[in-house]
DRENLUM-569363 format. One record per atom (N, C-alpha, C, CB): z, y, x negated; residue in three letters. Coordinates in pm, whole numbers, plus 50000, padded with zeros to 5 digits. Glycine has a CB too. Layout:
BEGIN
ZYXala ...
// end
This chain:
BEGIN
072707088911278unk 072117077311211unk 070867072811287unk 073157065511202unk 070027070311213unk 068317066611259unk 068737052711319unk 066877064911105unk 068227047611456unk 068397035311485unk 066657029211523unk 069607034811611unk 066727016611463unk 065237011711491unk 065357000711596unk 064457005411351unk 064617005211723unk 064376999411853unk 063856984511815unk 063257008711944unk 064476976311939unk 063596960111907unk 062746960911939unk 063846947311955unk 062536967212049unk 061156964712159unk 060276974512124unk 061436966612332unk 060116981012048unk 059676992511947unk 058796985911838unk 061037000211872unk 060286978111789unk 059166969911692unk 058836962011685unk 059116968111605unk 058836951211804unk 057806939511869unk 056366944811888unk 058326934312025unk 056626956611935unk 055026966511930unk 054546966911790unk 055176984811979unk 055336969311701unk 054576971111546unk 054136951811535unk 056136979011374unk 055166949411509unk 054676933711470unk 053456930211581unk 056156920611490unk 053396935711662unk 052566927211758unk 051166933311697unk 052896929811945unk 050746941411678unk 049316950011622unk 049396945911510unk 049146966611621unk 050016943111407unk 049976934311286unk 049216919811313unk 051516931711239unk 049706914811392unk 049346897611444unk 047966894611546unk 050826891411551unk 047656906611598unk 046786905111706unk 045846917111645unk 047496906711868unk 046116920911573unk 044756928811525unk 044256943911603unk 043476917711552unk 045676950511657unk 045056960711708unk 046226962511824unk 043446957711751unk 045766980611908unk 046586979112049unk 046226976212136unk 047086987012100unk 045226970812138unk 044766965112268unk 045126950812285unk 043276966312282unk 045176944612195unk 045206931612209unk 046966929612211unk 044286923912083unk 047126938912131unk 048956937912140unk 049806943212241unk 049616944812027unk 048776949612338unk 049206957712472unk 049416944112567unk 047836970512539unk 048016934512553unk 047826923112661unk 048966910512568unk 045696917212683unk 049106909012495unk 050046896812445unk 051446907112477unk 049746890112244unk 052086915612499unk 053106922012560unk 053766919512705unk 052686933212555unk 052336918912755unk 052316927512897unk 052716941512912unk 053156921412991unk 052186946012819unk 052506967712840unk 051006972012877unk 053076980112634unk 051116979412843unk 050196992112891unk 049936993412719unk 051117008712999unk 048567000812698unk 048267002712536unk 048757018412505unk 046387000512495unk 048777020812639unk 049617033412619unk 051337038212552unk 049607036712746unk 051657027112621unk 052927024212570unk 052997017112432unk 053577016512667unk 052567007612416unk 052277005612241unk 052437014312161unk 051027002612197unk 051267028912233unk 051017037512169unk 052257046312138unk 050037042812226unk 053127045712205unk 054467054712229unk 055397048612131unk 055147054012393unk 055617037512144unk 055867030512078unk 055857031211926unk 055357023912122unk 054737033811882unk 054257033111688unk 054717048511668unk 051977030111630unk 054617054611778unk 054557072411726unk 056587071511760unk 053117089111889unk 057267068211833unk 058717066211796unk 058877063411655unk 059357054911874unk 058377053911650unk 058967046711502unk 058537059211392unk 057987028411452unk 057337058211377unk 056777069511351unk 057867080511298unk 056057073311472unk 057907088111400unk 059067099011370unk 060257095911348unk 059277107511461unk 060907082111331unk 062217081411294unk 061997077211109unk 063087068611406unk 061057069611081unk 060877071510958unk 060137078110872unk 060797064610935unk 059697089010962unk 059247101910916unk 057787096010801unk 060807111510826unk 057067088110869unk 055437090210820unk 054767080310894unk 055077087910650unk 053107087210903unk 052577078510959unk 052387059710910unk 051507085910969unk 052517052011033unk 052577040411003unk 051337032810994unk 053347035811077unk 050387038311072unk 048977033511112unk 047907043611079unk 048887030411267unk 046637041311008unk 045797053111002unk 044007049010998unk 046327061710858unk 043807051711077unk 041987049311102unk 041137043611003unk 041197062911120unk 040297033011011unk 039637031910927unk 038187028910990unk 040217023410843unk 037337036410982unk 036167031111067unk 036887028211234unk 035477014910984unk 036517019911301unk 037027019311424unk 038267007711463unk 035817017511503unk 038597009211355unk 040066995111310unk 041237007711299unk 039836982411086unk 042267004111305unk 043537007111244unk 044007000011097unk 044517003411350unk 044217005711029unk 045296998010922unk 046657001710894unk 044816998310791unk 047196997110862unk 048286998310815unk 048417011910681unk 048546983510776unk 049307022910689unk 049817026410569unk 051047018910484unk 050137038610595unk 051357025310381unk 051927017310317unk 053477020310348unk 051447017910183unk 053957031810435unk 054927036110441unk 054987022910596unk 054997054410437unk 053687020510686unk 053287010110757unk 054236997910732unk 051887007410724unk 053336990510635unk 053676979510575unk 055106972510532unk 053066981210487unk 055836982510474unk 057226988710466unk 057436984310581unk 057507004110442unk 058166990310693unk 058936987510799unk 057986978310864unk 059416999610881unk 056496968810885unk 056456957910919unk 056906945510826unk 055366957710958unk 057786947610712unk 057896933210693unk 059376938410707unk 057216924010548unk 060226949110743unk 061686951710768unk 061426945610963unk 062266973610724unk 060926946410995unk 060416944611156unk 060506931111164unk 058806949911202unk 059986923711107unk 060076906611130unk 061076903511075unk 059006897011076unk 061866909810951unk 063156905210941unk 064076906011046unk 063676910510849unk 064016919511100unk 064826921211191unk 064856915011330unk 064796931811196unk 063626909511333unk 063006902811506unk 063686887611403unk 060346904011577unk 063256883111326unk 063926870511303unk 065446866511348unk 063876869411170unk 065826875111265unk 067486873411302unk 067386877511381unk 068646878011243unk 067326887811495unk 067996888211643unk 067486876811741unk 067646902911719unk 066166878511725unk 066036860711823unk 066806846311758unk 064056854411823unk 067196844711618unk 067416834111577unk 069216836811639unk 066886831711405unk 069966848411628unk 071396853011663unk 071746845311832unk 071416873211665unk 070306849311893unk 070336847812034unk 070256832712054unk 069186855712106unk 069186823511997unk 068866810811993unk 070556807811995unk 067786805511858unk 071116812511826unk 072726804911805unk 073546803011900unk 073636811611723unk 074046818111993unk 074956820412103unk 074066813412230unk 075336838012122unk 073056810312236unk 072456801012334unk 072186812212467unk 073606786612371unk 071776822812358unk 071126830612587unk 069476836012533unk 072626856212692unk 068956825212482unk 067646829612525unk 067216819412575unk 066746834812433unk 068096814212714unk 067786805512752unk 066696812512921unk 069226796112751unk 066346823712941unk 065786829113020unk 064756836812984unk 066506833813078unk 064426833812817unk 063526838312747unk 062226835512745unk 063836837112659unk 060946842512751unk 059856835112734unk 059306825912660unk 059306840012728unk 058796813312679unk 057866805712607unk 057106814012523unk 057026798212689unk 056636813512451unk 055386821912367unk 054626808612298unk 056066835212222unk 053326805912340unk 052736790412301unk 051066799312224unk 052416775712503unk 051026796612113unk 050206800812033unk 048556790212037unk 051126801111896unk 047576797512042unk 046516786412060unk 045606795311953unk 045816782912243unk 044466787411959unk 043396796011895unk 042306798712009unk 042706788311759unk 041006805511992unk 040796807212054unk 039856797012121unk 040746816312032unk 039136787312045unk 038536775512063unk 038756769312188unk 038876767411969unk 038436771612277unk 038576760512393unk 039296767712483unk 039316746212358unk 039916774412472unk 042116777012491unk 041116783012667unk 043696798912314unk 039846784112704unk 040026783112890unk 039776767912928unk 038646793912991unk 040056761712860unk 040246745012918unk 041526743312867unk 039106731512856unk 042276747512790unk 043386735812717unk 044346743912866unk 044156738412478unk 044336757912779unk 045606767012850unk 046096765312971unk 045356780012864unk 044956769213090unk 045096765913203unk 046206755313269unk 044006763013220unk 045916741813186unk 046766729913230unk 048026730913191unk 046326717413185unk 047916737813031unk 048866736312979unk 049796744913007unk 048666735312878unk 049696753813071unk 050386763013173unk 051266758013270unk 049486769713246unk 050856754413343unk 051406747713456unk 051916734013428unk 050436747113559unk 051586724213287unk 052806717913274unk 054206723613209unk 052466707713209unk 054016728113119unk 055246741413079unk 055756744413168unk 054896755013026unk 055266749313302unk 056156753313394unk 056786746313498unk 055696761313441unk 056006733813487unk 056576723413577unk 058146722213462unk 055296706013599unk 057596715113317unk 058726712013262unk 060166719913233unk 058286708713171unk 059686733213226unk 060596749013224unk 060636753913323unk 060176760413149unk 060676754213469unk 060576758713551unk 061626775313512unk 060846747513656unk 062576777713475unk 063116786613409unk 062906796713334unk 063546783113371unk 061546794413246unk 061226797413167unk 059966805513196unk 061306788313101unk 059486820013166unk 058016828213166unk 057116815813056unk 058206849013077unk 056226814613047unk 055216808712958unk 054836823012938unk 054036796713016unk 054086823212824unk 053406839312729unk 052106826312677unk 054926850412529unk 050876830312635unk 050106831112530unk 049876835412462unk 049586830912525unk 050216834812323unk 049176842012234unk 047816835612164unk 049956846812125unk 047176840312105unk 045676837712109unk 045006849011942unk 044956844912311unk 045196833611855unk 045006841211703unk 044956829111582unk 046546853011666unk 044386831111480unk 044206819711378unk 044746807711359unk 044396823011282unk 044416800011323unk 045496789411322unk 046746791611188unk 044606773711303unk 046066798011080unk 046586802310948unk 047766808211015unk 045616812710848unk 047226818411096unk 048606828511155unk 049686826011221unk 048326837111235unk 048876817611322unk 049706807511401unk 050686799111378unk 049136800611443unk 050326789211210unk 050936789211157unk 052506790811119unk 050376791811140unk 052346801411058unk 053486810110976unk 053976816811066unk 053086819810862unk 053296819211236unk 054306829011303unk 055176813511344unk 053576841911459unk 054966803411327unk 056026791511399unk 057066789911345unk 055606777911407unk 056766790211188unk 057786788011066unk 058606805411072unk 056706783610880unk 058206813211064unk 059146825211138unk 059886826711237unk 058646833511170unk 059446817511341unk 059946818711492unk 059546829611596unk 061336820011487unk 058216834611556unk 057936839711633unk 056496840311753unk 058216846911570unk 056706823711766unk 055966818611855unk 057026803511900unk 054316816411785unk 057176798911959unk 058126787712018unk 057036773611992unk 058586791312214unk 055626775611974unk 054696765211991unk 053526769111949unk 054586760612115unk 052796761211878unk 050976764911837unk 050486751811819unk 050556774811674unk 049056751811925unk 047956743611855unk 047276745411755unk 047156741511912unk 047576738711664unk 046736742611518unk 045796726611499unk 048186746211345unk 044446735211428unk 043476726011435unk 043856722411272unk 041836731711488unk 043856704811255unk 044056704111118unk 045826703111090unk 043276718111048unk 045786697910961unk 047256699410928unk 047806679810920unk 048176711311086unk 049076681310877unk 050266669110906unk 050746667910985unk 051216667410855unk 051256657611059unk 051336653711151unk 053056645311127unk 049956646611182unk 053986645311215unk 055456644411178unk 055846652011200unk 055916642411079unk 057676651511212unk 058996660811216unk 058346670511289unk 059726666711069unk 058366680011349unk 058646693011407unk 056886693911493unk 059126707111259unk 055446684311385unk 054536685911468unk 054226669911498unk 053396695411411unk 052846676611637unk 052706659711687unk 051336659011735unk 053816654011824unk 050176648911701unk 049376649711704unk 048526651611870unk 049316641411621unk 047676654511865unk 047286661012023unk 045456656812013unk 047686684012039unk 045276648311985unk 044006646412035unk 042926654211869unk 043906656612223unk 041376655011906unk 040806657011824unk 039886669211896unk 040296644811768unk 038946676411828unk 037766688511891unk 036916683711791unk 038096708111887unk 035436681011842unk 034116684311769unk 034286697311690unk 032876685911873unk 033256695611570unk 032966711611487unk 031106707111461unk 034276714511272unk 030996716811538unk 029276717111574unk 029286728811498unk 028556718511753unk 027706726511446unk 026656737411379unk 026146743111465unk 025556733311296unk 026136755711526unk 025326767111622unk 024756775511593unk 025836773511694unk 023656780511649unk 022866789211637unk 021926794611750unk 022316785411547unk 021386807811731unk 020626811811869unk 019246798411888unk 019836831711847unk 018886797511993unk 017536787812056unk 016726795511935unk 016816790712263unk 016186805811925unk 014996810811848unk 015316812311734unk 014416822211886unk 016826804311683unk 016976806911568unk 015726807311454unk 017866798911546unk 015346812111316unk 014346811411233unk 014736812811100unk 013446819811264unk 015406802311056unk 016326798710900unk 015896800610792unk 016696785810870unk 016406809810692unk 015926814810576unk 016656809010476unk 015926828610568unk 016106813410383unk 016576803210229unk 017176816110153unk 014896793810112unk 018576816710130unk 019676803210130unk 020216804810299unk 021326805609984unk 020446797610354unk 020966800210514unk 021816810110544unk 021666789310572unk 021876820010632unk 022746826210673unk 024056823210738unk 022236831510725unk 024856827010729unk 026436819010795unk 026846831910851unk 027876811110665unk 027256826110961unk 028216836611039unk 029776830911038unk 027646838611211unk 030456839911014unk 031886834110975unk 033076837710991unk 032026833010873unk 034516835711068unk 035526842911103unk 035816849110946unk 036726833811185unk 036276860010930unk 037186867510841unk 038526859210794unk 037616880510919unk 038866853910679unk 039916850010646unk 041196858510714unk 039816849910510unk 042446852510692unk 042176833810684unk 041806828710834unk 043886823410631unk 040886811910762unk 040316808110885unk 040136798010867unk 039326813210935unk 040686786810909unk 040256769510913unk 039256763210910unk 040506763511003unk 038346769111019unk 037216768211011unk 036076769410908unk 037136773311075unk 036216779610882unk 035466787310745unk 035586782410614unk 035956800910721unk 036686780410616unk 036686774210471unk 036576760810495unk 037966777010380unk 036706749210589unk 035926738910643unk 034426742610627unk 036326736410789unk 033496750110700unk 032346750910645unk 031496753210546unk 032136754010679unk 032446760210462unk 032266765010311unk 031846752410236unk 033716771610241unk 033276745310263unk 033536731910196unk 032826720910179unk 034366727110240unk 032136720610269unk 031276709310318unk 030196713710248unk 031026707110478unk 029146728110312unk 028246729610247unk 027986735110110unk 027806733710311unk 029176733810018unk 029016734609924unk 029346720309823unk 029576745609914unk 030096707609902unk 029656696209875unk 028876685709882unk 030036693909881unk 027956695009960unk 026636688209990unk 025416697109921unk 026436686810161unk 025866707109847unk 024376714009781unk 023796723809895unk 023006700509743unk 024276726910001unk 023556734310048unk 023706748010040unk 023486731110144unk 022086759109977unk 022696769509991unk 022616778610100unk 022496774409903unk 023836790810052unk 023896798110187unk 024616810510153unk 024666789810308unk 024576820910228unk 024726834810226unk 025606841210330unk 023486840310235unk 026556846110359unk 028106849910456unk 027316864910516unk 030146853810327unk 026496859610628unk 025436874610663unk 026616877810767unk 023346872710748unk 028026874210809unk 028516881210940unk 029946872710873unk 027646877011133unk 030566883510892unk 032056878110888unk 033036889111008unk 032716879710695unk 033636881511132unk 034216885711226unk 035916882911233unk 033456880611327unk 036136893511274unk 037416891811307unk 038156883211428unk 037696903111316unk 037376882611511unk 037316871311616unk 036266864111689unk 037886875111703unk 036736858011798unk 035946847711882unk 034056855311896unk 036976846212070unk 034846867611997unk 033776872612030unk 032886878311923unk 034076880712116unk 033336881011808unk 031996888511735unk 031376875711672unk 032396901911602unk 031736863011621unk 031186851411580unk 029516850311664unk 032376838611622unk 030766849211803unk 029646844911921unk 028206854711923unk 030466847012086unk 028966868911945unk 027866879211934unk 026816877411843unk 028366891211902unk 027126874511692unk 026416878011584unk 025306860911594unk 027686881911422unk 026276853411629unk 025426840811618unk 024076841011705unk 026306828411664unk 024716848011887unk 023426846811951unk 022596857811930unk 023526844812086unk 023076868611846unk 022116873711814unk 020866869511696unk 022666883211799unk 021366861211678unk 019946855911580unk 020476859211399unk 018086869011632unk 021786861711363unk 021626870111265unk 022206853211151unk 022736888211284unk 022636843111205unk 023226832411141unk 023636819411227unk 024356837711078unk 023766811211122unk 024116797711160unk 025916795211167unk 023346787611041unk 026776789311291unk 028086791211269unk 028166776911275unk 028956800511364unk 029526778311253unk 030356763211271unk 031556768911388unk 031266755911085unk 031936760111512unk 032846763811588unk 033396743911649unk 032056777411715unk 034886745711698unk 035276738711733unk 034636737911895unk 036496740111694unk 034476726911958unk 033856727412118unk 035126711312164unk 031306722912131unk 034636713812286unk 035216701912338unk 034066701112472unk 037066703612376unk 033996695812564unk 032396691512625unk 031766707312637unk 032416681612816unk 032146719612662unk 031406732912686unk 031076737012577unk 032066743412752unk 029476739112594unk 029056746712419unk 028946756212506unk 027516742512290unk 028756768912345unk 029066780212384unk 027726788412449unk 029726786512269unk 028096795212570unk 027136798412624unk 025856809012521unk 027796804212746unk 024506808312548unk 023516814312488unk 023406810512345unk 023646827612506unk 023896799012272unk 023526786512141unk 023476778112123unk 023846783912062unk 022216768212112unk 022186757612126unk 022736749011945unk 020686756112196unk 022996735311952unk 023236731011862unk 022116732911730unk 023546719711908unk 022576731311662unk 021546733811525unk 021736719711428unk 022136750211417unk 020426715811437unk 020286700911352unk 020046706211201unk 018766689711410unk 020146698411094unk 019936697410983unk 021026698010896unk 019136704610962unk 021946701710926unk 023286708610835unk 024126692310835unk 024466725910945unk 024936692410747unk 026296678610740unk 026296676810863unk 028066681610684unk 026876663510873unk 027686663911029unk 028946659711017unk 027096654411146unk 030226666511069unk 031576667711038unk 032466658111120unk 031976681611057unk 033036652711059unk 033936644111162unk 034946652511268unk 034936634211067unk 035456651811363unk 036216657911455unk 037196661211350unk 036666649711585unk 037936674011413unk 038696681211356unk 039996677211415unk 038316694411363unk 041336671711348unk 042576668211462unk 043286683911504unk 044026656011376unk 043576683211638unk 044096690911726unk 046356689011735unk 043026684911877unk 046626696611650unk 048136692911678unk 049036704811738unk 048816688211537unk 050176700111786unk 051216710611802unk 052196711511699unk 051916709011923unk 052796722511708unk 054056722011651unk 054686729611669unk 054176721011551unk 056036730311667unk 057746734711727unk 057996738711657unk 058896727211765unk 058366755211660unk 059096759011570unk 060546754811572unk 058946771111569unk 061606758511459unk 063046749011464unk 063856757011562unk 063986747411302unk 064376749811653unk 065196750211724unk 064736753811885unk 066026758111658unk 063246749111905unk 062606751911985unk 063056737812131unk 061116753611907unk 063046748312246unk 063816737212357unk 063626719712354unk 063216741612513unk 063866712112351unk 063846694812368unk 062446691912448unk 065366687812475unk 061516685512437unk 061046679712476unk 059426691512464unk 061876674112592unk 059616708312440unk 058166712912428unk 057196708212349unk 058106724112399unk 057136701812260unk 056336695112197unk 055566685512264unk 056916690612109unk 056726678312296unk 056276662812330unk 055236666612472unk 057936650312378unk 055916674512578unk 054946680212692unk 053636681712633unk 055386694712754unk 053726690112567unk 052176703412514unk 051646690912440unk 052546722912369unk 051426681712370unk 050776673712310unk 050346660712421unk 051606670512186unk 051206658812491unk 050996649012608unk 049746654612704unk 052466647812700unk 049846667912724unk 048676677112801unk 047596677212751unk 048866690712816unk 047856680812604unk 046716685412538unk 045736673712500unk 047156693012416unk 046166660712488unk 045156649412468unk 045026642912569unk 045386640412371unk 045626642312698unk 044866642212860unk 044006652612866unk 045866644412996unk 043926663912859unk 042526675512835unk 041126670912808unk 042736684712704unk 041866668612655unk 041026665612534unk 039816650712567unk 042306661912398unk 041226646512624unk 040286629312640unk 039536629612777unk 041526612712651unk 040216641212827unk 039136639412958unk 037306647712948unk 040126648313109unk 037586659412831unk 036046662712833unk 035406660312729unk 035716675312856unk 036046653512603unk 035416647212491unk 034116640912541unk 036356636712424unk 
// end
């Protein structure tokens, strides 16, 4: 009988969520090598490839897709089995951020987690807020700052972040404006959409990135105008860009997934708007 590994397919789910093996090697702590060992197990127990090249991305096949949504079923219930009988009590934290800020928030927020868990590994992960999201309501993050949202039951408000208009110093703005823009889904983005399309302004999606760094890249390269969350550090090599709306602060919250330890919330939101209020 074919048996499907957990830790096997924490590797699949994890390149699903993080966009790749590299990034799912470092939210592990493995080696990308091992990832790699990893997809090609599974691989041969359900006899087809799961992952297949596209340009310099991976995607998913469909035989893929298949055993990643059998993979989160199965990671659901065994961590939720473990939560019940009460021994993932030596289990890692996993605290979800985006990438906005997260070398000012994290840092602190590290070391109160661990003051408060002393027991406990802290993990980061580092991915949309959309994603972030839905991995909480799954359970497969213990905690996420999500920018935006309700506030109550399970989340709790944490302070606010600026959303500044950026662009390179030599920027040189064409008609309809260029936008540089995370790849759905994205909070942000469709926040900037929103605005400048209730204000009449036009504009053209010249860069759409899959993360932090290509935003940044494409912006200081001169190729568009972005919108990004800041808190006192703008981003190095773009200065602010006048003329566009100006947006009210964006609220900054946590939230617990169910059955997540007593009091992580209340910590991580207590941190996060001492942070917040100290470099606003």
């Amino acid at each position: 009988m074919a048996v499907l590994d957990i830790v096997q397919l924490r590797s699949l789910v994890a390149i699903a969520d993080h966009g790749g093996f590299h990034r799912a090697a470092t939210a592990l702590h493995l080696t990308q090598s091992a990832v790699s060992q990893h997809i090609a197990r599974l691989a041969k127990i359900v006899g087809g490839d799961l992952l297949e090249r596209d340009g310099r991305q991976s995607r998913f096949t469909e035989r893929g897709d298949q055993l990643l949504a059998e993979a989160r079923a199965i990671l659901s219930a065994h961590d939720q089995a473990l939560r019940r009988l009460g021994l993932d009590h030596d289990a890692a934290l996993v605290i979800g951020s985006s990438e906005h800020a997260a070398d000012q928030l994290l840092p602190e927020l590290a070391v109160a987690l661990r003051d408060a868990f002393p027991q406990r590994e802290i993990r980061f992960r580092l991915d949309r807020t959309a994603r972030l999201a839905e991995a909480v309501e799954r359970g497969d993050v213990d905690l996420a700052l999500l920018l935006g949202g309700p506030t109550g039951g399970r989340s709790r408000a944490a302070g606010t972040m600026r959303l500044t208009w950026f662009a390179a110093p030599k920027f040189v703005p064409t008609d309809p404006l260029p936008l540089v823009v995370y790849a759905e889904p994205c909070v942000v983005r469709r926040t900037a959409l929103a605005v400048l399309n209730d204000e009449h302004v036009p504009y053209r999606l010249a860069v759409e990135a899959q993360d932090l760094s290509g935003v940044l890249a494409a912006a200081r390269g001169g190729l568009g105008v972005t919108l990004l969350p800041v808190t006192a550090r703008r981003p190095e090599g773009l200065a602010e860009y006048e003329g566009l709306p100006v947006l009210r602060p964006a609220p900054l919250r946590v939230r617990a997934r169910r059955g997540a330890p007593a009091g992580l919330a209340a910590v991580a939101a207590e941190v996060v708007r001492d942070v917040l209020g100290r470099v606003s």
